[in-house]
TORPA-4810 file (N, C-alpha, C, O; in nm, 3 decimals):
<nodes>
NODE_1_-2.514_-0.972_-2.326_-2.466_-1.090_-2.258_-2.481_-1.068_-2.107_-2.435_-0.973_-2.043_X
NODE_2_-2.545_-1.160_-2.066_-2.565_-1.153_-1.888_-2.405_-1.183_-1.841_-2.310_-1.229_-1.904_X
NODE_3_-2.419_-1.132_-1.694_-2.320_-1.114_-1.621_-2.281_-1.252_-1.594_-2.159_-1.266_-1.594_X
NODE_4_-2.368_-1.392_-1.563_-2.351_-1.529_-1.515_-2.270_-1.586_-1.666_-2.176_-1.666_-1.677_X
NODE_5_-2.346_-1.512_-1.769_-2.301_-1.575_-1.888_-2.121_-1.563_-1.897_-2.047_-1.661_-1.899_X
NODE_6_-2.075_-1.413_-1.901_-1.953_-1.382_-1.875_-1.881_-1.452_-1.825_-1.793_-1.512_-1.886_X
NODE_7_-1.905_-1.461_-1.683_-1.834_-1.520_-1.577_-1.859_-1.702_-1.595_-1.772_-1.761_-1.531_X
NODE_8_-1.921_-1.763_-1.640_-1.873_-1.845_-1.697_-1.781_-1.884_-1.810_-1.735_-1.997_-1.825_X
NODE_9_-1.761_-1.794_-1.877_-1.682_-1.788_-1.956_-1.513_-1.773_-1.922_-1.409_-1.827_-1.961_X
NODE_10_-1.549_-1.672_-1.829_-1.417_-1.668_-1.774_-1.324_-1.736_-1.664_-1.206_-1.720_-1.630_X
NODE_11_-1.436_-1.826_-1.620_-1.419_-1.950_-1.535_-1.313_-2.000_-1.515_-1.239_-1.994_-1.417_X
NODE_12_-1.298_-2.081_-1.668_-1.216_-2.188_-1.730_-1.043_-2.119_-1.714_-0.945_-2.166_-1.655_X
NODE_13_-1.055_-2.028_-1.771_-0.880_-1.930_-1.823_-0.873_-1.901_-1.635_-0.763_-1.911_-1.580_X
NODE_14_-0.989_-1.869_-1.557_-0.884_-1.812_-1.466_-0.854_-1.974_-1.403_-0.748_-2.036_-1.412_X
NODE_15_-0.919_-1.998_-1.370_-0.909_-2.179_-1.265_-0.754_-2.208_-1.338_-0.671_-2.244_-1.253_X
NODE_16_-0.716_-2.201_-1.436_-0.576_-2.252_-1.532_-0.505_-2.170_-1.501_-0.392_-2.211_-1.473_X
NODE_17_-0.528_-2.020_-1.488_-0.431_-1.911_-1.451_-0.367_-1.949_-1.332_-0.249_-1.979_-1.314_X
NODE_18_-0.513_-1.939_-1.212_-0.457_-1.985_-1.078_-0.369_-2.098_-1.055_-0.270_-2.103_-0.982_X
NODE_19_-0.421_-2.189_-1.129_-0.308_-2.357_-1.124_-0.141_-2.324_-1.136_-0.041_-2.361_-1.074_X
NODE_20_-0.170_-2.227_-1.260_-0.038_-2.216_-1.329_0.068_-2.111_-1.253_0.189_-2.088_-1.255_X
NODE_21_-0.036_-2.070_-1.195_0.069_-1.981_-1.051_0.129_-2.020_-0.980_0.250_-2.000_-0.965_X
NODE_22_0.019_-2.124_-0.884_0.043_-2.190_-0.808_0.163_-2.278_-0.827_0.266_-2.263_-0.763_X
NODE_23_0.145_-2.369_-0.914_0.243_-2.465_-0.944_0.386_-2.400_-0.949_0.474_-2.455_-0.883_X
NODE_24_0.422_-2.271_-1.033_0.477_-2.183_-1.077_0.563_-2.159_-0.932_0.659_-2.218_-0.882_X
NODE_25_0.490_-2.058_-0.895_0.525_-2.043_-0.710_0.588_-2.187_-0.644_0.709_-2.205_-0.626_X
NODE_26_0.520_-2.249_-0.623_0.552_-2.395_-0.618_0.699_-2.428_-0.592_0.763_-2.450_-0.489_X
NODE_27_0.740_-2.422_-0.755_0.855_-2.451_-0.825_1.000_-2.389_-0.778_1.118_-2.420_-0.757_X
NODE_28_0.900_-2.267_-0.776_1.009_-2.133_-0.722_1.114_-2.154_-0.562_1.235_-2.153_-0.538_X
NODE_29_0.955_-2.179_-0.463_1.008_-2.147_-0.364_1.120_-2.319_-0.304_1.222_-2.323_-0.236_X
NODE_30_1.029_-2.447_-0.376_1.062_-2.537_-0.299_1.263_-2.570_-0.322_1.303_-2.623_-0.219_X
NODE_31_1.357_-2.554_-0.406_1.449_-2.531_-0.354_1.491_-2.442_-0.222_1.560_-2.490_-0.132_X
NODE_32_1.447_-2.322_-0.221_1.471_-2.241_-0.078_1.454_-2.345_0.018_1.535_-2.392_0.098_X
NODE_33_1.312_-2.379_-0.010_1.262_-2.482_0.127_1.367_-2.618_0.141_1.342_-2.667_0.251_X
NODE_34_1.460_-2.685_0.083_1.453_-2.806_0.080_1.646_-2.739_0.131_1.724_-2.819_0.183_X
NODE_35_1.681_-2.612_0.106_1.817_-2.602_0.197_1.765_-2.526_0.365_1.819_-2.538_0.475_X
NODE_36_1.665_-2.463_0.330_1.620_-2.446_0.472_1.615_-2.539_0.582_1.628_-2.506_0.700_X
NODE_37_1.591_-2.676_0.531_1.559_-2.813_0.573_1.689_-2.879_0.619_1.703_-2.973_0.697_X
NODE_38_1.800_-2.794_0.542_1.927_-2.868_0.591_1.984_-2.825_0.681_2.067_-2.886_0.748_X
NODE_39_1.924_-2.636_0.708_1.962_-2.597_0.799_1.905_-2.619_0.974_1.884_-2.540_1.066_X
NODE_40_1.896_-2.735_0.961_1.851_-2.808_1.160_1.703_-2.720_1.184_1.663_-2.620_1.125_X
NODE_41_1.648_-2.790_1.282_1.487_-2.769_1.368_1.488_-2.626_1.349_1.440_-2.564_1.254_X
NODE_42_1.545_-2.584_1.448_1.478_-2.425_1.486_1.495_-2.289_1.369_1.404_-2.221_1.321_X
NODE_43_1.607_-2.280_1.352_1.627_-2.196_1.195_1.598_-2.238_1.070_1.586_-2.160_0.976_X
NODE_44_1.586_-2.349_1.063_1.507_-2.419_0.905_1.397_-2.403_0.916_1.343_-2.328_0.836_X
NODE_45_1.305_-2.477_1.034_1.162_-2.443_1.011_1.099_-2.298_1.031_0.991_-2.257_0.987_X
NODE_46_1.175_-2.245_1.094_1.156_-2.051_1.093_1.130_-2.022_0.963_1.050_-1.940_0.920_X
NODE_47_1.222_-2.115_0.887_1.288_-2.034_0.766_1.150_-2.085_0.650_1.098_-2.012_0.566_X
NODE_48_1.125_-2.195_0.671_1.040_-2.288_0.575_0.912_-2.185_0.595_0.877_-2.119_0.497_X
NODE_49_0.844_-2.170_0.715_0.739_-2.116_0.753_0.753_-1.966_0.708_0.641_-1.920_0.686_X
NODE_50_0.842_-1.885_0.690_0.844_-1.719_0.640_0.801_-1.771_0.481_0.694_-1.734_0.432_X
NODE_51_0.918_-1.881_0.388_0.878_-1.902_0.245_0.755_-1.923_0.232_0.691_-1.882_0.135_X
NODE_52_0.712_-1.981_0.316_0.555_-2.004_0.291_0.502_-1.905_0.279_0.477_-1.859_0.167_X
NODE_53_0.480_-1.863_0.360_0.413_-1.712_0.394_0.412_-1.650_0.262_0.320_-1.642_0.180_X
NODE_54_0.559_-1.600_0.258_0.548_-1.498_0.146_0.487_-1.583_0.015_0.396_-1.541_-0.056_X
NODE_55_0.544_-1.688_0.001_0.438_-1.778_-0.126_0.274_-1.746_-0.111_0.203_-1.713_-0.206_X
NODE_56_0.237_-1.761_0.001_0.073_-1.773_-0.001_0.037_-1.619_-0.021_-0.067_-1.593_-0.082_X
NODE_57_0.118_-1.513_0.026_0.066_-1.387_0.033_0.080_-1.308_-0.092_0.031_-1.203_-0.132_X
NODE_58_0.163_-1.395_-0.142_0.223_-1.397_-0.306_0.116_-1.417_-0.438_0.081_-1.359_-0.540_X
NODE_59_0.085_-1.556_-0.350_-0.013_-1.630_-0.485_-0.169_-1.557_-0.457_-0.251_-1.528_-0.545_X
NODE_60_-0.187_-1.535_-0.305_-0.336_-1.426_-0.335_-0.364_-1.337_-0.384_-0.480_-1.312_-0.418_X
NODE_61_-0.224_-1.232_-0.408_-0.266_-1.111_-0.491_-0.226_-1.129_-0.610_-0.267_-1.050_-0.696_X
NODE_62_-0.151_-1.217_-0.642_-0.150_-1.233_-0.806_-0.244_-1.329_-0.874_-0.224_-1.350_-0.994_X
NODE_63_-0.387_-1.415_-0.790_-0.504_-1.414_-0.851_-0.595_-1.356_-0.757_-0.679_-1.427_-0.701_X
NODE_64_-0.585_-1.216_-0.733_-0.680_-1.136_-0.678_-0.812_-1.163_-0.558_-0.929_-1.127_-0.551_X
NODE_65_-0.719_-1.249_-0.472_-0.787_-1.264_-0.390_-0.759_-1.195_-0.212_-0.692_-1.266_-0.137_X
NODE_66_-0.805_-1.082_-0.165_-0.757_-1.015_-0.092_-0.789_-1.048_0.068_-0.906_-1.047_0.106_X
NODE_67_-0.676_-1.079_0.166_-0.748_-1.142_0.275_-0.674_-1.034_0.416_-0.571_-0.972_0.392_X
NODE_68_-0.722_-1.026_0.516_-0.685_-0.959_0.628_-0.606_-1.052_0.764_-0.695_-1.135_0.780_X
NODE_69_-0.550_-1.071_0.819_-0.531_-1.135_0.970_-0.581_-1.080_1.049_-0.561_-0.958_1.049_X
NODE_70_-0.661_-1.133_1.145_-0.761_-1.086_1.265_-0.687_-1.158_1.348_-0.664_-1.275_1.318_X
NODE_71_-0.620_-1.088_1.499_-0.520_-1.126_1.575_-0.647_-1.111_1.708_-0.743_-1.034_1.700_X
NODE_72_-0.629_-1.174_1.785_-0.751_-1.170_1.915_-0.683_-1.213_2.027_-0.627_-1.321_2.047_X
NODE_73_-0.694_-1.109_2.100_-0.578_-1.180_2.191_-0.703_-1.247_2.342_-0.657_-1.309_2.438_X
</nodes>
């Protein structure tokens, strides 16, 4: 079996995996977010913007996608 053949195959299950994370994650964080929201401008949106974070840095390594920050001053 060719390698293109494989990886089509495995296409389908991961694209559903990733969704199902995502959404998953999703689910998780948006209560945090929605009392963060009650807590006023400057400490809520601090607060909204860290959940994020850790959500996105969350959902890349649990579908294996590995990324760096390049800071340039």
């Amino acid at each position: 079996m060719s390698m293109q053949k494989l990886l089509s195959i495995l296409w389908i299950p991961y694209c559903i995996y990733a969704f199902v994370v995502f959404v998953g994650g999703l689910l998780l964080v948006t209560p945090g977010i929605i009392i963060a929201m009650l807590l006023g401008q400057p400490l809520g949106g601090n607060l909204v913007i860290h959940l994020s974070r850790i959500w996105s840095h969350l959902w890349f390594a649990l579908i294996g996608i590995w990324h760096v920050n390049i800071w340039e001053e």
